[in-house]
GUDO-372959 format. One record per residue (C-alpha): residue number from 0; residue in three letters; chain; x, y, z. Coordinates in Angstrom, 3 decimals. Example, Ala and Ser with C-alpha at 12.3 -4.5 7.8 and 13.67 -1.06 7.14 Angstrom:
! residues 2
 pos code unit     east    north       up
   0  ALA    A   12.300   -4.500    7.800
   1  SER    A   13.670   -1.060    7.140
//
This chain:
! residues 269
 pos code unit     east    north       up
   0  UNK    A  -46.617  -66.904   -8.742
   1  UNK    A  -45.430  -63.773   -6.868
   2  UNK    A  -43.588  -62.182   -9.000
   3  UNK    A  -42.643  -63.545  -12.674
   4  UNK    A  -39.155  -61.568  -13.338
   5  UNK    A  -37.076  -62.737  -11.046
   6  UNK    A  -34.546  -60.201   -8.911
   7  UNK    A  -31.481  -60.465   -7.958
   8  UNK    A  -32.113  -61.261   -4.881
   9  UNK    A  -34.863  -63.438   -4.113
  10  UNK    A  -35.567  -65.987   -6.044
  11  UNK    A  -39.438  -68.246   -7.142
  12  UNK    A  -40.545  -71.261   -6.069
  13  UNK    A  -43.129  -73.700   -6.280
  14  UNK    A  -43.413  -76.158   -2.602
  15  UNK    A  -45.934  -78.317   -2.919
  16  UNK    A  -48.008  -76.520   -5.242
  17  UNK    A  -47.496  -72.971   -3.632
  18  UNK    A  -45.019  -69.947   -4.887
  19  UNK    A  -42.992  -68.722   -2.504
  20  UNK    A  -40.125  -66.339   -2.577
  21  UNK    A  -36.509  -66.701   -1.046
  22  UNK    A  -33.154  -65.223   -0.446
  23  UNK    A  -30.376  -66.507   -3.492
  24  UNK    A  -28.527  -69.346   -1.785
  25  UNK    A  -31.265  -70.619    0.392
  26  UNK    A  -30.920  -74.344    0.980
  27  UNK    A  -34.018  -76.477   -0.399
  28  UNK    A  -34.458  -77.892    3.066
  29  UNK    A  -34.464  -74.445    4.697
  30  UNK    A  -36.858  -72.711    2.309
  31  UNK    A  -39.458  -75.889    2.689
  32  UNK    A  -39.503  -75.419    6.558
  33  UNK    A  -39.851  -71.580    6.231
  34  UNK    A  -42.889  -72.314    3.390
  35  UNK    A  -44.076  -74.644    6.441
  36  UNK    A  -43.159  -77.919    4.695
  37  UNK    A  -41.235  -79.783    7.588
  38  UNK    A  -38.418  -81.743    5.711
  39  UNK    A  -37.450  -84.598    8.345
  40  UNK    A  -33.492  -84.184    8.547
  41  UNK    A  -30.356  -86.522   10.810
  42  UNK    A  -27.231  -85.624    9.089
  43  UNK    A  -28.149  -81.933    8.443
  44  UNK    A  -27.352  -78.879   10.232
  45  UNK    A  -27.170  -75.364    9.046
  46  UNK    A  -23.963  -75.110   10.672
  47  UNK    A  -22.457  -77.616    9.398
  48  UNK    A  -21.228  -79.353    5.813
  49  UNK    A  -24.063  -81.470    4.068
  50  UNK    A  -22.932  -84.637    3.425
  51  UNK    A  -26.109  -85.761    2.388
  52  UNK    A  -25.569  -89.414    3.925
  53  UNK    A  -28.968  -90.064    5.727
  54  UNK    A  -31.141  -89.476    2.664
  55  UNK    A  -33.895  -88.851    5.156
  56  UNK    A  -34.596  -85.460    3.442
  57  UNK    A  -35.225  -87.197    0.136
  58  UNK    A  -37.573  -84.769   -1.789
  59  UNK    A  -38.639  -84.527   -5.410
  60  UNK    A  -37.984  -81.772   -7.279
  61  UNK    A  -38.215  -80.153  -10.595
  62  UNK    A  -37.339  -77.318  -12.925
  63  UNK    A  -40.125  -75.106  -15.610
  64  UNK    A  -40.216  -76.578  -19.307
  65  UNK    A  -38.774  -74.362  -21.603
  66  UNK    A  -40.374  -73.820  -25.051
  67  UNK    A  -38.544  -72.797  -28.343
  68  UNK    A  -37.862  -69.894  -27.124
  69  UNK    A  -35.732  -70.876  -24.204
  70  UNK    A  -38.351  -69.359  -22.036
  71  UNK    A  -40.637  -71.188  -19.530
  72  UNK    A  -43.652  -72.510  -20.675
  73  UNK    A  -47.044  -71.375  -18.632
  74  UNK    A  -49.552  -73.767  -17.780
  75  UNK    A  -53.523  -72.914  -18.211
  76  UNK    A  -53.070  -70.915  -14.698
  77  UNK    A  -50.689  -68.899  -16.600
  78  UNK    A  -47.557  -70.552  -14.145
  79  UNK    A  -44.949  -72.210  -15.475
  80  UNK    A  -44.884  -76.081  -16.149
  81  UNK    A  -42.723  -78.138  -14.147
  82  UNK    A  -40.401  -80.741  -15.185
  83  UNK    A  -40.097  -83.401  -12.701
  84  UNK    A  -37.149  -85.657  -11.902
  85  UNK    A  -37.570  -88.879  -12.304
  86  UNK    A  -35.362  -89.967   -9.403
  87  UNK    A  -35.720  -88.112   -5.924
  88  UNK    A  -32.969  -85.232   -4.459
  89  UNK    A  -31.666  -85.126   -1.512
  90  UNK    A  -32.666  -80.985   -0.178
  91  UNK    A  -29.771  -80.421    2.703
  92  UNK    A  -27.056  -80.128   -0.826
  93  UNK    A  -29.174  -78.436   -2.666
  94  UNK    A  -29.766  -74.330   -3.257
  95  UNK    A  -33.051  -73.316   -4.406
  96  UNK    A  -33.215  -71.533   -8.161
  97  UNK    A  -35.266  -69.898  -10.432
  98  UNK    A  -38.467  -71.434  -11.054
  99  UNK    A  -38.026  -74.630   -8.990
 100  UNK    A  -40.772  -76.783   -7.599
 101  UNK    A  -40.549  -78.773   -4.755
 102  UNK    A  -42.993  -81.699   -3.939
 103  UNK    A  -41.948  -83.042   -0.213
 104  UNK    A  -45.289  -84.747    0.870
 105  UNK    A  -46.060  -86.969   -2.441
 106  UNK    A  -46.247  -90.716   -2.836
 107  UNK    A  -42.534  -91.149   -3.925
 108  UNK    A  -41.265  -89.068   -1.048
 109  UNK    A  -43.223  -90.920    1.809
 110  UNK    A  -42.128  -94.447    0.235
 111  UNK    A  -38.570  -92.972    0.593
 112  UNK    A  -39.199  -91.782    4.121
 113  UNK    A  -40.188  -95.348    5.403
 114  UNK    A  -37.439  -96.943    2.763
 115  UNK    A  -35.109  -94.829    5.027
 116  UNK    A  -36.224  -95.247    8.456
 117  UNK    A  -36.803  -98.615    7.783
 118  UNK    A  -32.613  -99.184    7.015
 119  UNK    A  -32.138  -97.226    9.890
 120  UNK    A  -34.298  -99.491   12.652
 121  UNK    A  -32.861 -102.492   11.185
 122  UNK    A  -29.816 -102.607   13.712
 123  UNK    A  -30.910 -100.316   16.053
 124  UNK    A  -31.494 -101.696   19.312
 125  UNK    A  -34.663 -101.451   21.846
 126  UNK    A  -33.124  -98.980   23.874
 127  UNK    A  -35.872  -96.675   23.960
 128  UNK    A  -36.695  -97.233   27.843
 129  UNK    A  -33.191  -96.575   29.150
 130  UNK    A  -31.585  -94.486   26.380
 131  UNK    A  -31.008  -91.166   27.861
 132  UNK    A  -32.266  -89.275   24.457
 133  UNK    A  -35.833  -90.787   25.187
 134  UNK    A  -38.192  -87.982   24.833
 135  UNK    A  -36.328  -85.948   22.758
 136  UNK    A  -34.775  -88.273   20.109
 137  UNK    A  -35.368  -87.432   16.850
 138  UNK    A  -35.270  -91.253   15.741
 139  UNK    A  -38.186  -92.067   17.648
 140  UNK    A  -40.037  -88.984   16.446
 141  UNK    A  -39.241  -89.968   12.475
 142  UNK    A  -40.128  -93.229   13.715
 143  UNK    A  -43.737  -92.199   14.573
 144  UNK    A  -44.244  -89.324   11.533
 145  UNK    A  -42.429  -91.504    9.004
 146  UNK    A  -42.236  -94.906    9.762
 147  UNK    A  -43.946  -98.227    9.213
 148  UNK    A  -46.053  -99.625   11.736
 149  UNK    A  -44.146 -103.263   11.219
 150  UNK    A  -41.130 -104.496   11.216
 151  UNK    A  -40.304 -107.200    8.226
 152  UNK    A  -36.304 -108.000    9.692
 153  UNK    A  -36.537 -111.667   11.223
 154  UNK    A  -32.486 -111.969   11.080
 155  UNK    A  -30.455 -111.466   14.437
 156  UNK    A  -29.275 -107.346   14.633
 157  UNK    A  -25.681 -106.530   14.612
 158  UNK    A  -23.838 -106.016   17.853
 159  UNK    A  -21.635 -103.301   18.643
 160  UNK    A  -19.611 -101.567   21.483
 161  UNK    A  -22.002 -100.126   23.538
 162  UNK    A  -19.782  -98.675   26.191
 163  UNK    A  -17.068  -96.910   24.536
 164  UNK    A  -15.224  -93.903   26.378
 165  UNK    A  -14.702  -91.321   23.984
 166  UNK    A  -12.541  -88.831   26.686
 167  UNK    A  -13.354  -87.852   30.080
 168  UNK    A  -16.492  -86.109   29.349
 169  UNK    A  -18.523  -88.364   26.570
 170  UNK    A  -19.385  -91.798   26.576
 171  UNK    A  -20.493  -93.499   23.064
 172  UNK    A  -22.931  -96.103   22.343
 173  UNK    A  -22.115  -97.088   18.927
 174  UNK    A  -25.371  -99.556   18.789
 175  UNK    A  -27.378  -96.634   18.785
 176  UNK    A  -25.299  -94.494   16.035
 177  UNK    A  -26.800  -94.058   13.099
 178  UNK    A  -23.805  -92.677   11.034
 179  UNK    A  -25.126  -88.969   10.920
 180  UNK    A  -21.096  -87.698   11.147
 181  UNK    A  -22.962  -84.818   12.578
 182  UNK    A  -20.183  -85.208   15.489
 183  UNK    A  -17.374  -85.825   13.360
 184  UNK    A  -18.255  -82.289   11.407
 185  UNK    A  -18.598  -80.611   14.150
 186  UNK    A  -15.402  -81.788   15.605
 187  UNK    A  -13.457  -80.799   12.367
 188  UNK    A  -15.411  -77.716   11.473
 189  UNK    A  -16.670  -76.004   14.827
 190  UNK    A  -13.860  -77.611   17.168
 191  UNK    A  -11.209  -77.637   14.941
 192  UNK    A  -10.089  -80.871   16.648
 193  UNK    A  -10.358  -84.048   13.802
 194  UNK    A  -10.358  -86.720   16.524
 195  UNK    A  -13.678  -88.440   15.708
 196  UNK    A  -14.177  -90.860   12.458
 197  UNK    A  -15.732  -94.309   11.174
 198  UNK    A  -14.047  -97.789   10.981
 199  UNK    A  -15.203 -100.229    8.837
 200  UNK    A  -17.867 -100.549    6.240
 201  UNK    A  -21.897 -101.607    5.896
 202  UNK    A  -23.819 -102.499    8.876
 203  UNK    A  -20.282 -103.199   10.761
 204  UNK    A  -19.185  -99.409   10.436
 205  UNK    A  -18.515  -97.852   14.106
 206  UNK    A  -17.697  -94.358   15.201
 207  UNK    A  -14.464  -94.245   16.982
 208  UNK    A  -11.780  -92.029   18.031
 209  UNK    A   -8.399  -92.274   15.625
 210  UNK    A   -6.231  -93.792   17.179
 211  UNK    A   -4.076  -92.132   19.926
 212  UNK    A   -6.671  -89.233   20.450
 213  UNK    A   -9.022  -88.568   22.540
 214  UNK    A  -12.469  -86.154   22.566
 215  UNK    A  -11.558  -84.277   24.956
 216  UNK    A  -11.642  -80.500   23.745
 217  UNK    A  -13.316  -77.754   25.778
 218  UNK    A  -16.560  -78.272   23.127
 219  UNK    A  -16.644  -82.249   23.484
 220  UNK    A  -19.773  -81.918   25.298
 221  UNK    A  -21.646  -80.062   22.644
 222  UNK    A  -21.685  -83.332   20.369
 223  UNK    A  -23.731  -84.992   22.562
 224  UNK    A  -26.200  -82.301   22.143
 225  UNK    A  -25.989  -82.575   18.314
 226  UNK    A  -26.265  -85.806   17.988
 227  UNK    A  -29.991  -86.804   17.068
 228  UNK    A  -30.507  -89.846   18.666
 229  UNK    A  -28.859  -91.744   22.024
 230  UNK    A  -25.512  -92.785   20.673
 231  UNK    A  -23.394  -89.977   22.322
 232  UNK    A  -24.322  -89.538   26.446
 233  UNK    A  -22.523  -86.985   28.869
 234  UNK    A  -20.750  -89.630   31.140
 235  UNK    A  -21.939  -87.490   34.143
 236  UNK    A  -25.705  -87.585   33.517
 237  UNK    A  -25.162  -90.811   31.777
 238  UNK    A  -28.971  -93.365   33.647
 239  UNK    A  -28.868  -90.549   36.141
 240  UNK    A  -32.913  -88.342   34.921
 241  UNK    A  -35.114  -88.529   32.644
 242  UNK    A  -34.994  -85.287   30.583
 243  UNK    A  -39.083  -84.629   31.066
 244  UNK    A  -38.579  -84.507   34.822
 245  UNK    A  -36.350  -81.728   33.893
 246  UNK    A  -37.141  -77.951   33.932
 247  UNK    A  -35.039  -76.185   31.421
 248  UNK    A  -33.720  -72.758   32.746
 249  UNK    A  -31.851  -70.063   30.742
 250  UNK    A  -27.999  -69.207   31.819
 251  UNK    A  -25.097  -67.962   30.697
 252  UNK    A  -21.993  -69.997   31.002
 253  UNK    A  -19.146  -68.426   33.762
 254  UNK    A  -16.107  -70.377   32.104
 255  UNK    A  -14.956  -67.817   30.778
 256  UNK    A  -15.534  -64.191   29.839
 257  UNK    A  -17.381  -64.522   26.177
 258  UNK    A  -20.878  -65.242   28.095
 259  UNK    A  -22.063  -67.507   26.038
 260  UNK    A  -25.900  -68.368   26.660
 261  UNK    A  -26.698  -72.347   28.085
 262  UNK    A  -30.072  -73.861   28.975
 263  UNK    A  -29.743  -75.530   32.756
 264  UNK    A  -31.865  -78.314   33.199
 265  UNK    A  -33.024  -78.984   37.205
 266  UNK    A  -35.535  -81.592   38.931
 267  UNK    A  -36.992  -79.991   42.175
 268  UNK    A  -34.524  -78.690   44.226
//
């Protein structure tokens, strides 16, 4: 253990057997990745709210056991003991605290991890050679990292909309959606534009605009870059390049006169 008093401001904690030390207010799923414990993550963003409605980031976590004396009790390493939870915690709502430990690559946690991706393929459709997020989709990553090699669904998927035109700019594919709301956040929070929501409930729930709006503020464009899979496409590059044929070159954007950096991606000439 670093150091055993805490101070005021950094704080201890055990991930995956190691101490580590972090800012007060740290977010359990921030301090794992800077520890070097990659917590897989849809709905999350550090920009953003944490709704916590993927559960992808499932981890288990604990506090020390305190003796008589209210104060931790130390293990034969001279650490303190940690009292597991019996149930898993979600790590994107969470801040870290004194004395915390953090498990994110045990039994429980992987069984959650496939539990999770498995819901998540259930309606999703084979879209994975056309899908314009191929390559960089974050479901087929989990997919690979966390997934099951089978699939044991034998009934007939859900069908959605699977051309829907948000506004002149974005174009939705609500098959593909996997109810993130990372878009809908952003929209309310970033944007300050509430045009995007869901309709309906269980497998039949859709992202839509409310009715009577339309996404089409000056940062519509910047959902389909936060979205983590295929479900929200740029009607302009919409089956037009694949993005590894594409050479990524840094810009700044001539809109207006804030500057603001953007990445260009070019094939050839």
């Amino acid at each position: 253990m670093p150091d055993p008093v805490p101070s005021p401001q950094l704080l201890n904690v055990q991930i995956d057997g190691l101490w580590h030390q972090f800012p007060k207010g740290t977010r359990v799923i921030e301090a794992c990745e800077q520890a070097g414990s990659y917590v897989p993550r849809y709905c999350y963003h550090k920009k953003l709210s944490s709704p916590g409605n993927c559960r992808m980031c499932l981890i288990e976590m604990g506090f020390p056991r305190l003796g008589p004396d209210r104060k931790p009790e130390l293990g034969p390493d001279n650490k303190p003991i940690i009292n597991w939870m019996p149930r898993p915690q979600i790590s994107c709502a969470q801040d870290i605290a004194e004395g915390m430990g953090v498990r994110t690559n045990s039994p429980l946690v992987k069984e959650c991890q496939r539990g999770v991706m498995e819901f998540l393929l259930i309606n999703h459709p084979l879209d994975c050679p056309i899908c314009d997020q191929a390559g960089e989709c974050r479901l087929q990553e989990f997919s690979v990292d966390f997934g099951a090699s089978k699939s044991r669904f034998l009934e007939n998927k859900v069908k959605k909309p699977k051309n829907v035109v948000l506004g002149p700019r974005v174009t939705l594919d609500d098959e593909r959606c996997i109810l993130c709301s990372r878009c809908i956040r952003f929209c309310q929070e970033i944007a300050n534009d509430d045009v995007l929501g869901f309709v309906d409930r269980g497998s039949y729930t859709v992202l839509t605009a409310y009715p009577g709006k339309r996404l089409e503020n000056n940062y519509s464009l910047n959902t389909v870059d936060i979205c983590p899979v295929g479900a929200l496409t740029s009607t302009d590059f919409r089956f037009k390049m694949r993005v590894w044929f594409l050479k990524e070159t840094k810009s700044i954007c001539t809109s207006c006169a804030t500057g603001c950096n953007t990445i260009i991606g070019t094939r050839e000439d």
